[in-house]
N, C-alpha and C positions, 0 to 999 in steps of 0.2 A: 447545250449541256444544262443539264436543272442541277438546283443544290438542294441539296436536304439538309440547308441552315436552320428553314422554322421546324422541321421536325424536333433536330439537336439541340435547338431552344427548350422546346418544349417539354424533352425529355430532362434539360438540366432545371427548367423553374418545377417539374413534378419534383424533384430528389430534394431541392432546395426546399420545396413546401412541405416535404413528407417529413426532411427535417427538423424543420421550424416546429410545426405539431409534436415532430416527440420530443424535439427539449420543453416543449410548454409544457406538453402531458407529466414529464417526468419533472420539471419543477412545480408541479400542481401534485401531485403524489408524494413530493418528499414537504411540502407545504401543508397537510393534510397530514403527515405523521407528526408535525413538529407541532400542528395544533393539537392532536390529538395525545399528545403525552401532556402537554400545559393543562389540559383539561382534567387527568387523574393527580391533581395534586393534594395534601390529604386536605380533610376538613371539610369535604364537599358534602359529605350526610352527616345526620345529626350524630348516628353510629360512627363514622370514621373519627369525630370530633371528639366524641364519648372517650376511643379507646386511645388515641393522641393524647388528650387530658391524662385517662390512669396512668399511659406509658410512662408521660413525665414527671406523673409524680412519683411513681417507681423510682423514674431514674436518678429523683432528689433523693429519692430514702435511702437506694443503697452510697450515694457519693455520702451523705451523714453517715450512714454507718461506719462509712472506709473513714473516714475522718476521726470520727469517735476512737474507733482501734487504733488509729497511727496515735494519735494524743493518747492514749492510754501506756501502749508503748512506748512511749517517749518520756510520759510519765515517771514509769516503774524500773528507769534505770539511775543508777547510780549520778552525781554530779560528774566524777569523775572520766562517764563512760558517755554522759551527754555531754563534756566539754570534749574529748574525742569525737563521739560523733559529729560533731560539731566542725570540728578542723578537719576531719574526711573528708565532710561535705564540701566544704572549700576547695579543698586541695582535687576532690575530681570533677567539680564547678570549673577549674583555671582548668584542668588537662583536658576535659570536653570540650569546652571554646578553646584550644590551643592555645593557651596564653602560658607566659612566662613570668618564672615570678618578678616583685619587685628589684629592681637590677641594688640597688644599696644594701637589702636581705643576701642577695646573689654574691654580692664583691662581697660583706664582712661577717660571711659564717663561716663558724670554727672550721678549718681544715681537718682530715681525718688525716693522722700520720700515714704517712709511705713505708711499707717494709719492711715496718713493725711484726713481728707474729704475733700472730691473734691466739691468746691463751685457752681457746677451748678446741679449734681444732690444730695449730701447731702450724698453717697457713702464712703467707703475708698476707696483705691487702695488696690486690690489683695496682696497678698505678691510673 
């Protein structure tokens, strides 16, 4: 009887070799993209560098401008409406971060009476 071992050898080290080559091949093509994006990064022509430069300073001029406006409006409002705005600010700075307020503000602020009707529409208050 003969065996067809070295055939079955031979047929497994081709599949095994044929593999080997395409993961090489195919970590050499994704190696080869990853250079090739590194290499468009800006700044590379004097042109790319040129409009980099205007862009940023663009993007200084209009953050001044927004600034200018928000100080302007903030400006032109009353004390009264900048000390409000003021405690908005606050009050939805603590309900953004979930925080609570200070627990001694908490325990000793004035209670709203229970029960009471309320003189404009003839209601109680909730409990």
């Amino acid at each position: 009887m003969t065996t067809n071992r070295p055939i079955i050898n031979a047929k497994k080290n081709r599949v095994k070799a044929l593999a080997l080559f395409t993961s090489i091949f195919i970590c050499a093509a994704v190696n080869a993209q990853i250079n090739n994006d590194d290499n468009s990064q800006p700044g590379d022509t004097k042109s790319q560098k040129e409009f980099y430069k205007k862009k940023k300073e663009q993007d200084k001029a209009v953050e001044k401008a927004t600034k200018a406006a928000l100080k302007h409006q903030r400006d032109i409002q009353t004390p009264e409406v900048r000390k409000r705005m003021k405690r908005d600010a606050r009050k939805a700075k603590m309900y953004n971060e979930h925080k609570r307020e200070f627990f001694l503000k908490r325990w000793f602020r004035k209670k709203e009476p229970r029960g009471k009707p309320n003189s404009q529409t003839g209601t109680t208050n909730p409990k």
